[in-house]
C-alpha positions as CSV (number, residue, x, y, z in Angstrom):
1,X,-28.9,70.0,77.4
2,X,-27.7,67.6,80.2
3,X,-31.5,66.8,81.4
4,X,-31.6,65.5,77.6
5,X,-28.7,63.6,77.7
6,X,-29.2,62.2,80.7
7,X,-33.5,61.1,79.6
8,X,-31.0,59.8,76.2
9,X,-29.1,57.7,78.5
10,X,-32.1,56.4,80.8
11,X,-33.5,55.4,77.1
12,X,-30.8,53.4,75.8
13,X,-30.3,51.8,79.2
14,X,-34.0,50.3,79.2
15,X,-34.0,49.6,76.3
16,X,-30.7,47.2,76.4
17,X,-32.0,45.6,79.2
18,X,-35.6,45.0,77.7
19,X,-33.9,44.3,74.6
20,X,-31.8,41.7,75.7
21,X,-34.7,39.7,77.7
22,X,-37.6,40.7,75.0
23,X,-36.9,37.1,73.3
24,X,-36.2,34.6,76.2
25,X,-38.7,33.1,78.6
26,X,-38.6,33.1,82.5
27,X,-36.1,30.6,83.7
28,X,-38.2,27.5,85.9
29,X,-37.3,24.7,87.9
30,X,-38.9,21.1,88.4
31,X,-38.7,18.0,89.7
32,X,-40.6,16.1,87.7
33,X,-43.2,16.8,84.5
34,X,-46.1,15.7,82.7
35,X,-46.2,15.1,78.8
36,X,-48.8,14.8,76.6
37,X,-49.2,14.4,73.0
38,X,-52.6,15.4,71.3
39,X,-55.5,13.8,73.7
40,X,-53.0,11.5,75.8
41,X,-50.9,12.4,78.7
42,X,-48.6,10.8,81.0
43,X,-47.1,11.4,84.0
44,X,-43.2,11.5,84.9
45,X,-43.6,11.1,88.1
46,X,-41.0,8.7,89.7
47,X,-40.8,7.3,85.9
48,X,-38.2,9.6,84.4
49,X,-34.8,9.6,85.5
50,X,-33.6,13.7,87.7
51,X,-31.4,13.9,84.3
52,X,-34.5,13.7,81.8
53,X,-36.3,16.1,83.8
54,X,-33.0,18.6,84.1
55,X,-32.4,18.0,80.3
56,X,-36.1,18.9,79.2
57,X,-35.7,22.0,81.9
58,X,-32.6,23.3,80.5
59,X,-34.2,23.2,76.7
60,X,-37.3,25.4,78.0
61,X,-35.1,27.5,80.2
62,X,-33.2,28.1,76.7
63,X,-36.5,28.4,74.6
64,X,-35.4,32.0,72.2
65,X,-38.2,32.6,70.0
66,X,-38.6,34.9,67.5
67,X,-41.4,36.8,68.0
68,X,-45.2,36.8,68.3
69,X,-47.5,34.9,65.7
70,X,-50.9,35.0,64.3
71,X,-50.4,31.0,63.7
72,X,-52.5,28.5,65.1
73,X,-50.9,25.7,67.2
74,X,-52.1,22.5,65.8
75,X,-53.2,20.7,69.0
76,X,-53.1,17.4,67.0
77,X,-49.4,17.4,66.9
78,X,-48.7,19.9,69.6
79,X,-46.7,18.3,73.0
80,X,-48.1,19.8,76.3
81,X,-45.5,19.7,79.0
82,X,-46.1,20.5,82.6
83,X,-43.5,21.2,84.8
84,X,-43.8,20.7,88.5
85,X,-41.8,21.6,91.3
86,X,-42.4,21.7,95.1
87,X,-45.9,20.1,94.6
88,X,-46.4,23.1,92.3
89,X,-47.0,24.1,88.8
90,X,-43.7,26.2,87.6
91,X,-44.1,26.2,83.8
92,X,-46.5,24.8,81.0
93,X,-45.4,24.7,77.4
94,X,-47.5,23.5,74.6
95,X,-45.4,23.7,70.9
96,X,-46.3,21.8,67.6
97,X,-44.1,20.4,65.1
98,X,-44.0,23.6,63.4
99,X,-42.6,25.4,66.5
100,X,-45.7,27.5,67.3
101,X,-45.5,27.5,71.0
102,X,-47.8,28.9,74.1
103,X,-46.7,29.6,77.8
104,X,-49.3,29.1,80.5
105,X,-48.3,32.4,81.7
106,X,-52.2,33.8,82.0
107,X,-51.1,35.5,78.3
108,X,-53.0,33.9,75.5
109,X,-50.4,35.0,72.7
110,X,-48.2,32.3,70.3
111,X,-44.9,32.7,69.6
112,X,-42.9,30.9,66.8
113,X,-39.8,29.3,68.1
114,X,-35.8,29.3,66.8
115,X,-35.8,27.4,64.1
116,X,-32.6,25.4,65.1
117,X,-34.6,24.9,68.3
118,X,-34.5,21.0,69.2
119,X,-37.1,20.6,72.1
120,X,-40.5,19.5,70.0
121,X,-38.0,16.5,69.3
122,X,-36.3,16.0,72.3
123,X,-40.1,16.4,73.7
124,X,-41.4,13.9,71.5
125,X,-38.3,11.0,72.2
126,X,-39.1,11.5,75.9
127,X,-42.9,11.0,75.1
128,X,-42.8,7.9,73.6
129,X,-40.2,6.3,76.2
130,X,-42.5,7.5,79.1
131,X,-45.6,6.0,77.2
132,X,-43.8,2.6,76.8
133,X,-43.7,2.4,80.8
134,X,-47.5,2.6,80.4
């Protein structure tokens, strides 16, 4: 009886913490990033401003999604961000205008975003000011 309700415990304990982090991303850092949109890309370096790079941060830090999808990402629309700190490559994001997203985390699944997630537009503001230094 106590060896069962003590496996019962061991249960519900993993599976609150799994729960809990089963929906969020790991956290990254940067200090600068990379954007593309469709074929193009552009590079942050020294042309966005620490703030633009911790705002975009924070948004992928916060990325919730709700679950795994079968849906393609439409590559035409999709924003590819890569996040670079210490000379290194701490994140990649690529997510479409419908919120189908992929993390360059050597898994090849897609996942479909919150949809009161902001970051494909927030992505796609800082796009087009970093192209017009082009």
């Amino acid at each position: 009886m106590r060896k069962s309700f003590f496996v019962s415990i061991l249960v519900i304990a993993f599976l609150i913490v799994n729960g809990c982090s089963l929906n969020n991303i790991e956290k990254i850092k940067a200090d600068y990033f990379d954007i593309g949109l469709g074929q193009s890309l552009y590079s942050g370096y020294n042309k966005v401003e620490q703030e633009t790079v911790q705002s975009l941060v924070d948004a992928y830090n916060q990325i919730e999604y709700i679950g795994q999808t079968n849906q393609q990402i439409n590559y035409d629309k999709a924003v590819t961000i890569t996040f670079v700190f210490n000379d290194q490559i701490s994140g990649m994001l690529v997510l479409d205008d419908k919120g189908i997203f992929h993390l360059h985390d050597n898994v090849e699944e897609n996942y479909q975003i919150e949809p009161n997630n902001d970051l494909y537009e927030q992505a796609i503001e800082i796009y087009n000011d970093l192209k017009k230094q082009y």
